[in-house]
TORMI-60935 format. One record per residue (C-alpha): residue number from 1; residue in one letter; chain; x, y, z. Coordinates in nm, 2 decimals. Example, Ala and Ser with C-alpha at 12.3 -4.5 7.8 and 13.67 -1.06 7.14 Angstrom:
BEGIN
<r seq="1" type="A" mol="A" px="1.23" py="-0.45" pz="0.78"/>
<r seq="2" type="S" mol="A" px="1.37" py="-0.11" pz="0.71"/>
//
This chain:
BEGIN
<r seq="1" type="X" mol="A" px="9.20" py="8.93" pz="8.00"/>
<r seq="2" type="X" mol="A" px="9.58" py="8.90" pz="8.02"/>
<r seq="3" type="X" mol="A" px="9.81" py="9.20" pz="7.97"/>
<r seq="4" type="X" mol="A" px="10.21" py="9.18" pz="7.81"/>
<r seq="5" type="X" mol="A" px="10.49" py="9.41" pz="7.96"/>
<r seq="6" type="X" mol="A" px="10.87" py="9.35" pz="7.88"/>
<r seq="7" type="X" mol="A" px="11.14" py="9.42" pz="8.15"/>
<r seq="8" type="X" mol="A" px="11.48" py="9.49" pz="8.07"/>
<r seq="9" type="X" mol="A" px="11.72" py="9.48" pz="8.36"/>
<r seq="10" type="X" mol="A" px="11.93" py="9.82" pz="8.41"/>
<r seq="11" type="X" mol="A" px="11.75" py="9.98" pz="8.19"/>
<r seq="12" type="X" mol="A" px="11.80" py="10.36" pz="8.43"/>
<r seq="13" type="X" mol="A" px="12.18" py="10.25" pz="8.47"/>
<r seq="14" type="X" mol="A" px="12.20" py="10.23" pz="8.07"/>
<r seq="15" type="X" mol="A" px="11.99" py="10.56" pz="8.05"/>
<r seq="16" type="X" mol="A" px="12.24" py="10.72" pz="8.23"/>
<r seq="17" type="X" mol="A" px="12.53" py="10.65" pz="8.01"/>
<r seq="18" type="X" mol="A" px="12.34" py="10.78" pz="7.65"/>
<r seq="19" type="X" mol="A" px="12.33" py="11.12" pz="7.90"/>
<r seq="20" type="X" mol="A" px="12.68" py="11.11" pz="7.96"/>
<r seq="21" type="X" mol="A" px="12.75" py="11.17" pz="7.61"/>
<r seq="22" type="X" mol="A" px="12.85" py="11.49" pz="7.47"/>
<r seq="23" type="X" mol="A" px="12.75" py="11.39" pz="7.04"/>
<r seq="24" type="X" mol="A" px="12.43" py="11.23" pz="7.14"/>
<r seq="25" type="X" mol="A" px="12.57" py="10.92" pz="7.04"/>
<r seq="26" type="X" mol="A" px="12.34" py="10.65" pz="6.96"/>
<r seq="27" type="X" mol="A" px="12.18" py="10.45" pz="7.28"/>
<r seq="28" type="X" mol="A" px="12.29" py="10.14" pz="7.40"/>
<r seq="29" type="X" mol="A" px="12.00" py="10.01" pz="7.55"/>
<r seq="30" type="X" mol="A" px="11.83" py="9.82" pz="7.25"/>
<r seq="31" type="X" mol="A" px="11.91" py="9.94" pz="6.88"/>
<r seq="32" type="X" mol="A" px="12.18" py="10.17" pz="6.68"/>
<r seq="33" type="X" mol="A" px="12.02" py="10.46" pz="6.52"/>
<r seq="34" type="X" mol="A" px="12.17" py="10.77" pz="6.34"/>
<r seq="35" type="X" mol="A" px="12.30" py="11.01" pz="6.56"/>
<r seq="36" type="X" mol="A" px="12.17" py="11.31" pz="6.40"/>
<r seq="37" type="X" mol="A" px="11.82" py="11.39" pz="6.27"/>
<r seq="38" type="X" mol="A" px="11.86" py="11.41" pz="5.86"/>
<r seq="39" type="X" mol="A" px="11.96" py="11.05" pz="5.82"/>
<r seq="40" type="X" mol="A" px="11.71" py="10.81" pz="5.71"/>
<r seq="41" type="X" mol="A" px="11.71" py="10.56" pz="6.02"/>
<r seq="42" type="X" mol="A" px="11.72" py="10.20" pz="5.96"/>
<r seq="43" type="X" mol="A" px="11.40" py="10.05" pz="6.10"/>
<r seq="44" type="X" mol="A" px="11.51" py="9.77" pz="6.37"/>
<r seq="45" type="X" mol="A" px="11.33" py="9.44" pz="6.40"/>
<r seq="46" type="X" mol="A" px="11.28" py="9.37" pz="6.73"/>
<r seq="47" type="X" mol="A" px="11.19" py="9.01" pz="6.61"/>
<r seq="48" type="X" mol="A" px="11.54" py="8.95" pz="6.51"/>
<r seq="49" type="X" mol="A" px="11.65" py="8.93" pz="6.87"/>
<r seq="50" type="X" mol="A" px="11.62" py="8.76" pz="7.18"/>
<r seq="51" type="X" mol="A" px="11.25" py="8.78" pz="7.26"/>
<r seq="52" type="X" mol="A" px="11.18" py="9.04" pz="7.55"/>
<r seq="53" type="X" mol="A" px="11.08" py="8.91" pz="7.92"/>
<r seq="54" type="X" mol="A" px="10.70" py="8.89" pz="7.94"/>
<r seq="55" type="X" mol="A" px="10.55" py="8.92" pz="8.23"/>
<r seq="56" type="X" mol="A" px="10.13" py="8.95" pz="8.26"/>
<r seq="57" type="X" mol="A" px="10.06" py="9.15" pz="8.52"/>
<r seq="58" type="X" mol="A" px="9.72" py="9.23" pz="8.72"/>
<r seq="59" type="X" mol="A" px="9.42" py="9.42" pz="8.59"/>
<r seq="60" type="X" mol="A" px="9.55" py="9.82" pz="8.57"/>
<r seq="61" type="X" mol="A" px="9.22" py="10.11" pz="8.65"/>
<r seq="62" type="X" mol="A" px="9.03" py="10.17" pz="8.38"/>
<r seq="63" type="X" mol="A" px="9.15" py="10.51" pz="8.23"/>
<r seq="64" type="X" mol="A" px="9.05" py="10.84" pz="8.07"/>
<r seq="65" type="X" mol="A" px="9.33" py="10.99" pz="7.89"/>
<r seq="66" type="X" mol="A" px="9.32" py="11.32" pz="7.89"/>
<r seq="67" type="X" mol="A" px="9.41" py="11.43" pz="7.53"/>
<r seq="68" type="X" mol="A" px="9.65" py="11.74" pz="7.43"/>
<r seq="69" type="X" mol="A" px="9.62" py="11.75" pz="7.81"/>
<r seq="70" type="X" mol="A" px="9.26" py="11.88" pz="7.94"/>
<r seq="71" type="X" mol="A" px="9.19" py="12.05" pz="7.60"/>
<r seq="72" type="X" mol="A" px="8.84" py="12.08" pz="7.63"/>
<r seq="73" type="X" mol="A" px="8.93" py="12.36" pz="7.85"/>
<r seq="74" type="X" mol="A" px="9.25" py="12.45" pz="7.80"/>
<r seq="75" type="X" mol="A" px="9.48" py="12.54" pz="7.53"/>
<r seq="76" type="X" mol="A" px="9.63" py="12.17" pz="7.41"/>
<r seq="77" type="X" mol="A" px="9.94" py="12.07" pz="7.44"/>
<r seq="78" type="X" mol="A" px="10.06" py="12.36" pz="7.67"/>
<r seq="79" type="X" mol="A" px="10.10" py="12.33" pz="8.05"/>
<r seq="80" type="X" mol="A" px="9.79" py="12.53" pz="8.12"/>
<r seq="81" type="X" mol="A" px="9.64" py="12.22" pz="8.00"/>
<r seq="82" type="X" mol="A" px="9.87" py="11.93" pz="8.20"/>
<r seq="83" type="X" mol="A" px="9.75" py="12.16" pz="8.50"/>
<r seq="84" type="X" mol="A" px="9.38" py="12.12" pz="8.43"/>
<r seq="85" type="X" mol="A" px="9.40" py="11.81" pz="8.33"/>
<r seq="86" type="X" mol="A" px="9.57" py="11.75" pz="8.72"/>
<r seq="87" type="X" mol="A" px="9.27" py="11.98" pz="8.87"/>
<r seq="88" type="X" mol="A" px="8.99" py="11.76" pz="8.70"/>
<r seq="89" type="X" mol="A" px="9.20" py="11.41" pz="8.84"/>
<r seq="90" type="X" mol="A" px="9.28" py="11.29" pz="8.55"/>
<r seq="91" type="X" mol="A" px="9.58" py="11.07" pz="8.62"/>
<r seq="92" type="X" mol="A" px="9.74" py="11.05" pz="8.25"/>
<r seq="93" type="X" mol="A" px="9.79" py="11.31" pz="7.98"/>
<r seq="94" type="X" mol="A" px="9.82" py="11.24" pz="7.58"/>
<r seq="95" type="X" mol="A" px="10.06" py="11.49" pz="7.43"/>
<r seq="96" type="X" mol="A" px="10.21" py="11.52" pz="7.10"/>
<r seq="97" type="X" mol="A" px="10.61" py="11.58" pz="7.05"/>
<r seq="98" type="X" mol="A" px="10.77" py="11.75" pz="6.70"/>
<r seq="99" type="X" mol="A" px="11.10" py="11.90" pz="6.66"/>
<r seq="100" type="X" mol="A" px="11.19" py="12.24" pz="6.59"/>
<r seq="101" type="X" mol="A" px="11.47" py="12.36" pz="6.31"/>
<r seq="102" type="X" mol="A" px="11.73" py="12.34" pz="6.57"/>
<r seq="103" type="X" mol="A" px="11.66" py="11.99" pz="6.69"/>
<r seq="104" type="X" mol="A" px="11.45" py="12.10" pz="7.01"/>
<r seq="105" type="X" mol="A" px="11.15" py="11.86" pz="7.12"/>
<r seq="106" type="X" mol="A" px="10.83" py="12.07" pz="7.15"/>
<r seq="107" type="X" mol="A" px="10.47" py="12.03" pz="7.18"/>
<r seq="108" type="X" mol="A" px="10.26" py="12.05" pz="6.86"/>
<r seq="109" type="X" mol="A" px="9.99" py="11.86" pz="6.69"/>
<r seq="110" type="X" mol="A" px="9.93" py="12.00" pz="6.36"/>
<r seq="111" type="X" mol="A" px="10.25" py="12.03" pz="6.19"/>
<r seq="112" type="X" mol="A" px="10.23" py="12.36" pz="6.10"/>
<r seq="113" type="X" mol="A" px="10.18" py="12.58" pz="6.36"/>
<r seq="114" type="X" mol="A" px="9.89" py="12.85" pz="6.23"/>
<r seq="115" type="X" mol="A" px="9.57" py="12.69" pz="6.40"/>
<r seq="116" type="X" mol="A" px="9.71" py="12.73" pz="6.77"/>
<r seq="117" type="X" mol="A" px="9.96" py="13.02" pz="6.79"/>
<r seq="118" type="X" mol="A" px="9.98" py="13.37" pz="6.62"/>
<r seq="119" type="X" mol="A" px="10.26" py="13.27" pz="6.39"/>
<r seq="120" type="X" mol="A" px="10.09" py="13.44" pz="6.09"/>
<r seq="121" type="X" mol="A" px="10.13" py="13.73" pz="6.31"/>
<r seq="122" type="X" mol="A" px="10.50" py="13.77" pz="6.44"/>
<r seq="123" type="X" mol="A" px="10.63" py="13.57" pz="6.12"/>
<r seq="124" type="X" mol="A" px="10.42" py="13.74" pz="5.80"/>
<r seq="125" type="X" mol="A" px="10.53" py="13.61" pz="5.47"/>
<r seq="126" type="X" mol="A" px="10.67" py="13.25" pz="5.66"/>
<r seq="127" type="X" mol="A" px="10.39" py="13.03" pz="5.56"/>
<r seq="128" type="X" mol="A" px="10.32" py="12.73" pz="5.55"/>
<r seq="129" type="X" mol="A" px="10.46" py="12.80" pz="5.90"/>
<r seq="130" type="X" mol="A" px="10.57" py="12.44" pz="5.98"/>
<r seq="131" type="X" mol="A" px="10.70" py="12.36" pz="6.27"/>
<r seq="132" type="X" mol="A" px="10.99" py="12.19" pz="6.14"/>
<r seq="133" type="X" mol="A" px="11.11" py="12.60" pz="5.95"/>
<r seq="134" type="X" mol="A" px="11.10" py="12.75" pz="6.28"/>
<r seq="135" type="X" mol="A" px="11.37" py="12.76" pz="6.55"/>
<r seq="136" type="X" mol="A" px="11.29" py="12.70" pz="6.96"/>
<r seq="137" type="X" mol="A" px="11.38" py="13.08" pz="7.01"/>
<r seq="138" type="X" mol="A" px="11.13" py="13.16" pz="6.73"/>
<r seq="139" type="X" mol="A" px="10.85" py="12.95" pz="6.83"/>
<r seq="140" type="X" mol="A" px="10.91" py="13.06" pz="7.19"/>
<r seq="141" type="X" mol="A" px="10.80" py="13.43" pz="7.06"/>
<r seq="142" type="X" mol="A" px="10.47" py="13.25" pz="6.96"/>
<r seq="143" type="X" mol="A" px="10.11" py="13.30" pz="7.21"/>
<r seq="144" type="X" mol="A" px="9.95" py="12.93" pz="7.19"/>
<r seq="145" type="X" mol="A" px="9.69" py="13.01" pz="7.41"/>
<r seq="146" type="X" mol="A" px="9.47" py="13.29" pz="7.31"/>
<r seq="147" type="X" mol="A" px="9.33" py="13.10" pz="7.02"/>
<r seq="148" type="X" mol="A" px="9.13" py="12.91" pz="7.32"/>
<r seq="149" type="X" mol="A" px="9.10" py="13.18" pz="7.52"/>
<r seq="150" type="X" mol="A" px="9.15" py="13.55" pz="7.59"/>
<r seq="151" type="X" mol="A" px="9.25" py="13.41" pz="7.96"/>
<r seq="152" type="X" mol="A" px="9.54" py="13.19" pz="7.85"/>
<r seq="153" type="X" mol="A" px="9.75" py="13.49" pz="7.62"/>
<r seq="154" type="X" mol="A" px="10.07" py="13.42" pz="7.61"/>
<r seq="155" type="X" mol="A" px="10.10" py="13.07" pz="7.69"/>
<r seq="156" type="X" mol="A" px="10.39" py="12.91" pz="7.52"/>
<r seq="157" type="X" mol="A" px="10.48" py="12.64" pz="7.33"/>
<r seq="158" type="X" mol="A" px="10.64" py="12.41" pz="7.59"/>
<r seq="159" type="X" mol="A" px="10.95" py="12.20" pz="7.53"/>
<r seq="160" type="X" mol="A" px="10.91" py="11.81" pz="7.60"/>
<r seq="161" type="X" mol="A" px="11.15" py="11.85" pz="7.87"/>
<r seq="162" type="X" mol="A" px="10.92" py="12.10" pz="8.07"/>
<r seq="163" type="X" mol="A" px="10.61" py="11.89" pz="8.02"/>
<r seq="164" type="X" mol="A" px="10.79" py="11.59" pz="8.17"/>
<r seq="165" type="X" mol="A" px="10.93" py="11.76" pz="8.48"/>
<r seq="166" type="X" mol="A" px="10.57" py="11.92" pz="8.53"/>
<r seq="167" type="X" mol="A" px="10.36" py="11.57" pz="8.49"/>
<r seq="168" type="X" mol="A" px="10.66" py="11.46" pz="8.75"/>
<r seq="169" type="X" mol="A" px="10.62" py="11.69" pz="9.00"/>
<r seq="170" type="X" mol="A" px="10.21" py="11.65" pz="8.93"/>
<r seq="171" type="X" mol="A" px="10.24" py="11.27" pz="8.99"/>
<r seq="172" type="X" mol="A" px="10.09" py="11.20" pz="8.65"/>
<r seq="173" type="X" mol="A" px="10.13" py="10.92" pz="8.39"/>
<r seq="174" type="X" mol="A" px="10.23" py="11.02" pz="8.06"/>
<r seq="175" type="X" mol="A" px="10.08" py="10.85" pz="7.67"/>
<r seq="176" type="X" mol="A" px="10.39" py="11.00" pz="7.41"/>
<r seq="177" type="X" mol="A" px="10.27" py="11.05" pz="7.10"/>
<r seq="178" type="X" mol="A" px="10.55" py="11.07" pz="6.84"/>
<r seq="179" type="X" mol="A" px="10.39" py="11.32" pz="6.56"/>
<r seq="180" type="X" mol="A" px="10.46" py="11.27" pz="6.19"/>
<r seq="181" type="X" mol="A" px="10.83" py="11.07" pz="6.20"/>
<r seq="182" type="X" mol="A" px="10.87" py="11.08" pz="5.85"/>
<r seq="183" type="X" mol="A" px="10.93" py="11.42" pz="5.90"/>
<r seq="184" type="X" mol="A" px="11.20" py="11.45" pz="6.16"/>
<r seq="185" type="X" mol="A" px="11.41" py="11.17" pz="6.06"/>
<r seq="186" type="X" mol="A" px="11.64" py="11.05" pz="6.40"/>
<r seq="187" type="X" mol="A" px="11.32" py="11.21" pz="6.62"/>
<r seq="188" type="X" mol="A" px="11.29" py="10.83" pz="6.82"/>
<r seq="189" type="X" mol="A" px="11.69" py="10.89" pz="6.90"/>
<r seq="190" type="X" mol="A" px="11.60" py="11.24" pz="7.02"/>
<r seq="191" type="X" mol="A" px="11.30" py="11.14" pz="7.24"/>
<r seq="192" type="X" mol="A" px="11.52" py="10.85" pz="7.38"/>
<r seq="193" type="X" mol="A" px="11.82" py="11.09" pz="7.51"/>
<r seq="194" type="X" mol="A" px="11.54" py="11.31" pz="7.64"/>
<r seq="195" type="X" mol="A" px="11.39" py="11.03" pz="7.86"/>
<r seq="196" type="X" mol="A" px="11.74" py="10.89" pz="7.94"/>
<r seq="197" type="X" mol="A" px="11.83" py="11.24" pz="8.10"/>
<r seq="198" type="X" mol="A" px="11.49" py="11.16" pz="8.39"/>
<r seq="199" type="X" mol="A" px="11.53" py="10.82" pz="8.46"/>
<r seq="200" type="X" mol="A" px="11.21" py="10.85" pz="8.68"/>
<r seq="201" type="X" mol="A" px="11.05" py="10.77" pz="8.32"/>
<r seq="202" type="X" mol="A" px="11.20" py="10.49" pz="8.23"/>
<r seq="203" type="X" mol="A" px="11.09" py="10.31" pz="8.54"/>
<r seq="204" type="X" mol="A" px="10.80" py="10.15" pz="8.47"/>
<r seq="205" type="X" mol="A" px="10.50" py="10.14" pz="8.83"/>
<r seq="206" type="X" mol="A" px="10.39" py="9.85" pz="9.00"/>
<r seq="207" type="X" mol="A" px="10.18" py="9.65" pz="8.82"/>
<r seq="208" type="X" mol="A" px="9.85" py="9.65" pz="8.89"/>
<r seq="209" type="X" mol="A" px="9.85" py="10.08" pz="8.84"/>
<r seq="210" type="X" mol="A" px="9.84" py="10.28" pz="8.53"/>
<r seq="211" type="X" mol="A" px="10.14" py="10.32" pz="8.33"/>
<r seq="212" type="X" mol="A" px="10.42" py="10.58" pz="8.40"/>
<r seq="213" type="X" mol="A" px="10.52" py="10.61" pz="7.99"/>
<r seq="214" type="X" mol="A" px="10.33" py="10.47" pz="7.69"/>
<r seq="215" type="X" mol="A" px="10.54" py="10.63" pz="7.36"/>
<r seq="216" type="X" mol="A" px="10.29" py="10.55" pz="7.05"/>
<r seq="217" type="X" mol="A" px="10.25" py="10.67" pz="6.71"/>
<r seq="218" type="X" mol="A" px="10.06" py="10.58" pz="6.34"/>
<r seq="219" type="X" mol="A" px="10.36" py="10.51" pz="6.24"/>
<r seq="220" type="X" mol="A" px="10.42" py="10.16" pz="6.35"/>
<r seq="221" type="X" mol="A" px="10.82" py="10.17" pz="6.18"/>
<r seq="222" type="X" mol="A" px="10.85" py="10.43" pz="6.43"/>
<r seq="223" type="X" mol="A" px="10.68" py="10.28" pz="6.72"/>
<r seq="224" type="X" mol="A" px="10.91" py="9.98" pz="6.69"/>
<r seq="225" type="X" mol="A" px="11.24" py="10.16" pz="6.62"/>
<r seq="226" type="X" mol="A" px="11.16" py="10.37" pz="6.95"/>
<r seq="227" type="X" mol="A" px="11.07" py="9.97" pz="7.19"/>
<r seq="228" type="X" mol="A" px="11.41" py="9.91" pz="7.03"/>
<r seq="229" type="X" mol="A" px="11.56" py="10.23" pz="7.20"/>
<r seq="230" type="X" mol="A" px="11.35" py="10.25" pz="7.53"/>
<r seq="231" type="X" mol="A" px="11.27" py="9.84" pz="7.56"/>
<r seq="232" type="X" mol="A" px="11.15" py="9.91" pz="7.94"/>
<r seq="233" type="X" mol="A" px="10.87" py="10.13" pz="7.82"/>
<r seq="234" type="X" mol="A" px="10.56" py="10.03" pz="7.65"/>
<r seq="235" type="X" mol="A" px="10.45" py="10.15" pz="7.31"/>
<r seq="236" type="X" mol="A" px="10.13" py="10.16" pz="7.16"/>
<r seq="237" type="X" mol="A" px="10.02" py="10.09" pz="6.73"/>
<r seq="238" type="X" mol="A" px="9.80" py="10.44" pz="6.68"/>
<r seq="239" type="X" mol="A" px="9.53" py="10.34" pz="6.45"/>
<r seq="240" type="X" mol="A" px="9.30" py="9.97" pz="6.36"/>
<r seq="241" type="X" mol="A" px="9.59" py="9.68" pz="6.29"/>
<r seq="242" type="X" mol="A" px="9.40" py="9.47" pz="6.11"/>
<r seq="243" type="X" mol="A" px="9.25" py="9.17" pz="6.28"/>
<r seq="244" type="X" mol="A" px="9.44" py="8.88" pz="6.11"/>
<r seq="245" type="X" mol="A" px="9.77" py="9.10" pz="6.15"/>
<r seq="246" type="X" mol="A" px="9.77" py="9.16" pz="6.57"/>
<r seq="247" type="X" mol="A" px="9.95" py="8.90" pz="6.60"/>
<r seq="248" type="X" mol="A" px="10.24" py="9.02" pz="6.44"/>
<r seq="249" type="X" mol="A" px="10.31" py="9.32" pz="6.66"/>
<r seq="250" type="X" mol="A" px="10.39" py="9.11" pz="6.98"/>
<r seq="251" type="X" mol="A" px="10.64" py="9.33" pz="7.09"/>
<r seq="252" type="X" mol="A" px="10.41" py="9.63" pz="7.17"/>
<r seq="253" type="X" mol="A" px="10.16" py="9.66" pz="7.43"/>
<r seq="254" type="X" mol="A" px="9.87" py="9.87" pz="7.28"/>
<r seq="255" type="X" mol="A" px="9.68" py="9.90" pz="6.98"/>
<r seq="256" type="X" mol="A" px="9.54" py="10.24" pz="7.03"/>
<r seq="257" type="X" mol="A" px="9.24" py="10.28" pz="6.75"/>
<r seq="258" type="X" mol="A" px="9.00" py="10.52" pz="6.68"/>
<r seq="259" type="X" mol="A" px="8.67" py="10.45" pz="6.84"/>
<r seq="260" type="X" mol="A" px="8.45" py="10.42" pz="6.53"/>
<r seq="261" type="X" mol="A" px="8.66" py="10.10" pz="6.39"/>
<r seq="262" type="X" mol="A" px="8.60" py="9.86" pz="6.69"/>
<r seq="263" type="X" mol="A" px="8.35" py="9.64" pz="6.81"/>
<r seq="264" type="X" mol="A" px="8.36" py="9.37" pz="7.08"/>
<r seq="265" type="X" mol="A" px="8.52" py="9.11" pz="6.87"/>
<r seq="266" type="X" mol="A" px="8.81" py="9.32" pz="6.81"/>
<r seq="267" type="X" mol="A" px="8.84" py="9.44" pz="7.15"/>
<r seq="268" type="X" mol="A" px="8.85" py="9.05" pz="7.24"/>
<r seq="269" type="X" mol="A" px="9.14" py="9.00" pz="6.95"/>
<r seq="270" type="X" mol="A" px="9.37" py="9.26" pz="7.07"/>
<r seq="271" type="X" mol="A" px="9.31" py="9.10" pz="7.41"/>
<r seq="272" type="X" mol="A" px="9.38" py="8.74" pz="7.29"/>
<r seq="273" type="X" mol="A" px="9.72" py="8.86" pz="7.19"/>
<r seq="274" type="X" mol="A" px="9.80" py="8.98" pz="7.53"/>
<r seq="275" type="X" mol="A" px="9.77" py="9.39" pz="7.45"/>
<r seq="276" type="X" mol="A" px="9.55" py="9.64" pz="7.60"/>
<r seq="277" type="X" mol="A" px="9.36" py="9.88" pz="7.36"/>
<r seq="278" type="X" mol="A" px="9.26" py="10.23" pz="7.47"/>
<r seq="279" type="X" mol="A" px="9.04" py="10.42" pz="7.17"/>
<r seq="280" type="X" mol="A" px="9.09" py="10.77" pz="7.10"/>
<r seq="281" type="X" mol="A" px="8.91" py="11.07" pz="7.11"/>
<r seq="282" type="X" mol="A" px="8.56" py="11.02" pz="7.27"/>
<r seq="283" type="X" mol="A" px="8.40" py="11.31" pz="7.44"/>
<r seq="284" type="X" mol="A" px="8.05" py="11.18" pz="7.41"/>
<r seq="285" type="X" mol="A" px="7.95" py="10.98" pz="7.76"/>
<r seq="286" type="X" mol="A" px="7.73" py="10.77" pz="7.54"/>
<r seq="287" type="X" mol="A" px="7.99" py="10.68" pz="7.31"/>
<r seq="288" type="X" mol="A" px="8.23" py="10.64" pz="7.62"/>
<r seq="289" type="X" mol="A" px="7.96" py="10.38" pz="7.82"/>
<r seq="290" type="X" mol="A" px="7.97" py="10.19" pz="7.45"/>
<r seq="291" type="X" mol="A" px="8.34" py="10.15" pz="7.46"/>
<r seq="292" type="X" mol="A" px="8.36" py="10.03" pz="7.80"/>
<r seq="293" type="X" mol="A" px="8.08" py="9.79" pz="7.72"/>
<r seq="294" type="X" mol="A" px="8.30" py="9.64" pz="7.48"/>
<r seq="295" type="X" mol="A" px="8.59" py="9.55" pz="7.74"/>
<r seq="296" type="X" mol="A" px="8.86" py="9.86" pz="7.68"/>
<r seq="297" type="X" mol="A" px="9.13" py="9.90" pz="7.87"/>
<r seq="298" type="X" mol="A" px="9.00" py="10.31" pz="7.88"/>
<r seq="299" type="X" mol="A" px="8.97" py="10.56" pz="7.59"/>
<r seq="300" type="X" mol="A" px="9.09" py="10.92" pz="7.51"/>
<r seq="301" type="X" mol="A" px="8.94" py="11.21" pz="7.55"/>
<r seq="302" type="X" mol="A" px="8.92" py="11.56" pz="7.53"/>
<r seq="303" type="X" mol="A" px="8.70" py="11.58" pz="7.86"/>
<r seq="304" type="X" mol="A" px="8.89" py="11.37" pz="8.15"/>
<r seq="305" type="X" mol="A" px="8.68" py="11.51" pz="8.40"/>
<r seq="306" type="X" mol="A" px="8.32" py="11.36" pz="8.19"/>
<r seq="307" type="X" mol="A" px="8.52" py="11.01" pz="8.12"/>
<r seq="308" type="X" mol="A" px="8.60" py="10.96" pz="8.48"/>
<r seq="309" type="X" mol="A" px="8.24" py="10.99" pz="8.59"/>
<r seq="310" type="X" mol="A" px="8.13" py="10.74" pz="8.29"/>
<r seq="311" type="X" mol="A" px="8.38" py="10.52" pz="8.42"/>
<r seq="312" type="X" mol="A" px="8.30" py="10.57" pz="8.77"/>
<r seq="313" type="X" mol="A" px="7.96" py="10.49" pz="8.70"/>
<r seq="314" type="X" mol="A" px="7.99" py="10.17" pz="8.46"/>
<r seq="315" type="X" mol="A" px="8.23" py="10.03" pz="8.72"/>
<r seq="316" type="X" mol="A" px="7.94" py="10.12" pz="8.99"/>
<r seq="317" type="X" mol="A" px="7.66" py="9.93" pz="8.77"/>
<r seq="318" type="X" mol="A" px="7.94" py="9.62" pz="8.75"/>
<r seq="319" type="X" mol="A" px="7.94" py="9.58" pz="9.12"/>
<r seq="320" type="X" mol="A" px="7.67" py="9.42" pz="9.18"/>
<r seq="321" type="X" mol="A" px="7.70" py="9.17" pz="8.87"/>
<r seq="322" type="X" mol="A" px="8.04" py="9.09" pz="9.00"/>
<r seq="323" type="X" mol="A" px="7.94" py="9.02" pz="9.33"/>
<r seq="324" type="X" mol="A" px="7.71" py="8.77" pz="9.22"/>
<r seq="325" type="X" mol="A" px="8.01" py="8.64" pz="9.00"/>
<r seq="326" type="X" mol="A" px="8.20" py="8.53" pz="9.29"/>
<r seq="327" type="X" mol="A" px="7.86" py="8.38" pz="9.51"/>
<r seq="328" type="X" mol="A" px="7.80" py="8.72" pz="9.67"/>
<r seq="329" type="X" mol="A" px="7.47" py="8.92" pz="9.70"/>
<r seq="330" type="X" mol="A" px="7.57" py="9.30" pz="9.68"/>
<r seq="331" type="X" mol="A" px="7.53" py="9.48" pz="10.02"/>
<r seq="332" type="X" mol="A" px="7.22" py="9.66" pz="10.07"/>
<r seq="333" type="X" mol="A" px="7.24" py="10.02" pz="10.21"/>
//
C-alpha cells in the first residue's frame, strides 16, 4: 500500500497573511472564493493547475476515530467529549462544523439544533430551530449536554475555535467535517481563515504518524474548493466514490465511506490510487475486526476506547504472520 500527501511550501507564512486581514478577504494560498458567506462560490478545479507535490510516505498507525468526539459517553460534539475522548487514548477526534446567523463556526451535527440542546425550551415558537436562524450569543444560552446526561447540564455548544485550541493543548489529531455546505455558502472560506489564525494546524506531522488535520465532507464540491484553500492539509470524499470513478479524485487523500458499502476489492481500489480509506461509524468489535481484515487505514467510531483494543489485538494476531513474512519465527515467551 502506498499513501499520497501534497506539500505546499510556506503554506503557515501564507496563513498568516489571510489573518492579517481586516474584510476576511479571500486566501491566497490556493483558490479565490467569495468573501462573505451568501454568495454562491465558484467550485475550483484543482485539476486545472499545476499538479500538487506528491510525496508517499511510510505506513501511518492504524486508527480509531473517535466520532462527535467520545460520544458514546459523552455529549457529541462538545468538549466534555474531546476530553473523554483524550481519557480513553484516542489520538484523533471527528467533529462536525456549521455556522451560526452571525457567521460564527460552531459544533453541530443535525442542522437543526432540537435533538441535542433545549432549544425548544429557551426559544418556544422558533422551530424548526436550525442552526443557521440562531445567533452565537443565542445558541450559547443553549444546555447540549443534559440530553446525554443529567451529569453534563449545561455544557455548551463550543465554537470551532475552542475545540482547536483544546485538541492542541490535548496533543490530539483532528478529522473536520464540513456539515451541509449547501447551506452556508462561503463556510470553506470561513473554516480556512479560522485555521490560518493557528498555524500549528496547517503543519502537517512527520510522516509515518497520524494526521494533524483531515477537513472532509459528502459534499465532494466542497471538499475540493476547501484542498484549493488549505492545499497543505489533506481532505477526505465522505461517502462510496464509485469504483470506476476513484481515480478522478487524485487530489484528495481519503475516501471516507460508510462501512456497509466496502469489501476487500474496494479497499484494494482506493489503495491502488494512492488514498487511504477510514469507514465510518462502527461500534461493533466484530464489525471493526471485519474492516481491518479488509486492509483499512482505521474506521470511525463512537467507542475509541473498544476500537483501540480491536486494533491492538488484530495487530497482535499479525505479528506472528509477519514475522514469518520476513524469515522470522515469532519469539516464544
Amino acid at each position: 500500500m502506498h499513501h499520497r500527501i501534497g506539500f505546499v511550501v510556506g503554506a503557515v507564512s501564507l496563513s498568516l497573511a489571510v489573518v492579517a486581514s481586516p474584510a476576511l478577504a479571500a486566501p491566497t494560498f490556493g483558490a479565490t472564493v467569495p468573501e462573505k458567506a451568501g454568495q454562491n462560490s465558484a467550485r475550483v478545479s484543482l485539476r486545472a493547475s499545476t499538479p500538487l507535490p506528491q510525496q508517499p510516505p511510510p505506513s501511518r498507525p492504524l486508527l480509531a476515530v473517535a466520532h462527535r468526539g467520545a460520544s458514546g459517553y459523552a455529549p457529541e460534539n462538545t468538549l466534555a467529549a474531546i476530553d473523554e475522548a483524550h481519557r480513553l487514548g484516542a489520538r484523533t477526534v471527528e467533529v462536525d462544523v456549521q455556522l451560526t446567523s452571525d457567521d460564527h463556526l460552531v459544533l453541530m451535527h443535525d442542522t437543526s439544533l432540537d435533538r441535542t440542546t433545549d432549544v425548544a425550551e429557551v426559544f418556544p415558537g422558533r422551530a424548526p430551530y436550525e442552526v443557521a436562524d440562531f445567533t452565537l450569543a443565542e445558541i450559547r444560552r443553549l444546555d447540549a449536554g443534559s440530553f446525554f446526561g443529567d451529569e453534563f447540564e449545561g455544557e455548551p455548544v463550543p465554537l470551532l475555535a475552542e475545540a482547536l485550541d483544546r485538541l492542541h493543548v490535548l496533543d490530539m489529531n483532528l478529522l473536520l467535517e464540513v456539515k451541509e455546505p449547501e447551506l452556508y455558502p462561503g463556510i470553506e472560506h470561513q473554516i480556512a481563515v479560522e485555521l490560518a489564525r493557528r498555524p500549528h494546524w496547517l503543519v502537517p506531522n512527520t510522516p509515518g504518524e497520524s494526521h494533524r488535520l483531515v477537513v472532509q465532507s459528502f459534499d465532494w464540491e466542497s471538499v475540493e474548493l476547501s484542498k484549493g484553500l488549505l492545499p497543505s492539509v489533506p481532505h477526505a470524499l465522505l461517502g462510496r466514490v464509485p469504483q470506476d470513478r476513484i481515480d478522478e479524485f487524485d487530489w484528495a487523500h481519503m475516501i471516507n465511506p460508510n462501512h456497509t458499502t466496502i469489501d476487500a476489492g474496494y479497499v484494494d481500489s482506493v489503495h491502488a490510487a494512492g488514498l487511504e480509506i477510514m469507514p465510518y461509524t462502527i461500534n461493533d468489535p466484530e464489525v471493526m475486526a471485519r474492516v481491518l481484515d479488509m486492509g483499512v487505514d482505521g474506521f470511525i467510531t463512537d467507542l475509541p476506547d473498544v476500537g483501540q483494543r480491536v486494533i491492538d489485538e488484530f495487530l497482535g494476531a499479525r505479528a506472528p504472520e509477519a514475522a514469518r513474512a520476513h524469515g522470522r519465527e515469532p519469539v516464544s515467551h
